[in-house]
Every structure is written in C-alpha cells, then in structure tokens.
N, C-alpha and C positions, 0 to 999 in steps of 0.2 A: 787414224782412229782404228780401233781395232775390230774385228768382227765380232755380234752378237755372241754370247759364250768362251772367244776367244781370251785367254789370261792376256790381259797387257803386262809385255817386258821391259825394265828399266835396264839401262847398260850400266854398268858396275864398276866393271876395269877392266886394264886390259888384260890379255889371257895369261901374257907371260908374267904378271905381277903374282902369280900362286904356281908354285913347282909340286910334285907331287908330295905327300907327304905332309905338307902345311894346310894350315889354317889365319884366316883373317876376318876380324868382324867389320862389315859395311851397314851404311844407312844407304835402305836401298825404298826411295819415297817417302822417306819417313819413320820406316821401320827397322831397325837394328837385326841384322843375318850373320851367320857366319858361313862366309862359304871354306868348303875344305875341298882341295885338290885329291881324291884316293888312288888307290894303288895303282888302279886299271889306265890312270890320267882323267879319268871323265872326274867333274866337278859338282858337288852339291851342293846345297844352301840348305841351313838348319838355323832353327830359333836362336838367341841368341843368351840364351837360359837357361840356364839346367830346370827341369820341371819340378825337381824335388824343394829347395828352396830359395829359386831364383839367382843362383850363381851365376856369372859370366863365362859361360865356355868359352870364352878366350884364353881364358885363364886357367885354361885343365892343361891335359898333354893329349895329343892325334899320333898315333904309330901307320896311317896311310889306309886303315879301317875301320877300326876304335878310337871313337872322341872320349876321355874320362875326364869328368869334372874335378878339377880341384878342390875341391871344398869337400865333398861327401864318396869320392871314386865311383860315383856312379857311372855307368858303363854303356855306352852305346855305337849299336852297329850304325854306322855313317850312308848305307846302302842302302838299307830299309827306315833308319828312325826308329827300330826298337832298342828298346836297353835291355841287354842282358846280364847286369846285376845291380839292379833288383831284374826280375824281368816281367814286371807289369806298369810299364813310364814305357810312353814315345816324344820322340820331338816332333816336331811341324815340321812339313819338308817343304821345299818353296821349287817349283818348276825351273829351271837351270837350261839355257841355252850359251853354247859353243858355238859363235860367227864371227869369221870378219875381222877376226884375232881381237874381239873382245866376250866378254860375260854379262848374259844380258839375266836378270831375275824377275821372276815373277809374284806378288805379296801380295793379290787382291783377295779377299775372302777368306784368308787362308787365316788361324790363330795360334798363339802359342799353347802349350799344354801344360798342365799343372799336375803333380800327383800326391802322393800321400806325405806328409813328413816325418 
C-alpha cells in the first residue's frame, strides 16, 4: 500500500517493449495511456485522446518530440503536454517511472482534457 499522498504505480511493460521514437496505447487500471518513448530515452504517458475531438493518438505520428493527431494535426510537445498548434490544448500527463526493466504509471486523480472544436 502506498504512502498517504503517495501516486500508486501500476506496472505497464516491460521497458524494452518501447524504443525511442515510438508510441503505444496501454490500459493502465482501467484507464487507456499512451506511453511514448522521446528522444532523450526517458518515457511519458499521455491521455489517450486528442482534446480537440477525442481522436485516438495512436493513431497520429510521434517524430521522438512531437505527438500529431491524425484527425485534425494538432500538435503536441510530449515533455510538457502543451500543443503547439493550436497552442491553447494540453494533454494530461501521467507520472512515469523507469525500474527493474519495467514501466510502472501512475492515473490516480489525474483527468483527461478537452478543448475547443
């Protein structure tokens, strides 16, 4: 059990199932993520939706910085969660841990964002 405040982490996969560069969407408790591998090799986890109108960023293209949705190219920094075109949308970013040679996520509390259409 996890400490008062503490984010409880679910393990995901293992580490070498994402090389840099890529993207893969998991249910991680119930919740749909996509984690993406970036350039630097550290690993994030983002909603699993474009905010504009619910598109599946699985289904965009990631160049190792840049998630762009398929549907509308909306554009987003994968470091921060902001989009820079349009640039007033963020995604949800999910706490991301590297152990043990797996990927553990964290999705308590945390919600996905919607923005304009």
């Amino acid at each position: 059990m996890s400490e008062e405040g503490s984010p409880q982490f679910h393990e995901v996969c293992a580490a070498d199932e994402i090389w840099a560069g890529e993207m893969k969407e998991f249910t991680v408790a119930g919740t749909p993520v996509v984690l993406l591998r970036i350039d630097d090799e550290s690993v994030r986890a983002v909603q699993h939706i474009c905010p504009h109108q619910d598109h599946p960023l699985r289904e965009g293209d990631f160049d190792g910085c840049t998630l762009i949705c398929g549907a509308h190219l909306w554009e987003f920094d994968v470091s921060t969660g902001r989009s820079i075109n349009p640039d007033d949308a963020k995604l949800a970013m999910y706490p991301v841990e590297e152990r043990d040679g797996s990927i553990y996520v964290a999705i308590d509390g945390i919600k996905t964002f919607h923005s304009h259409a």
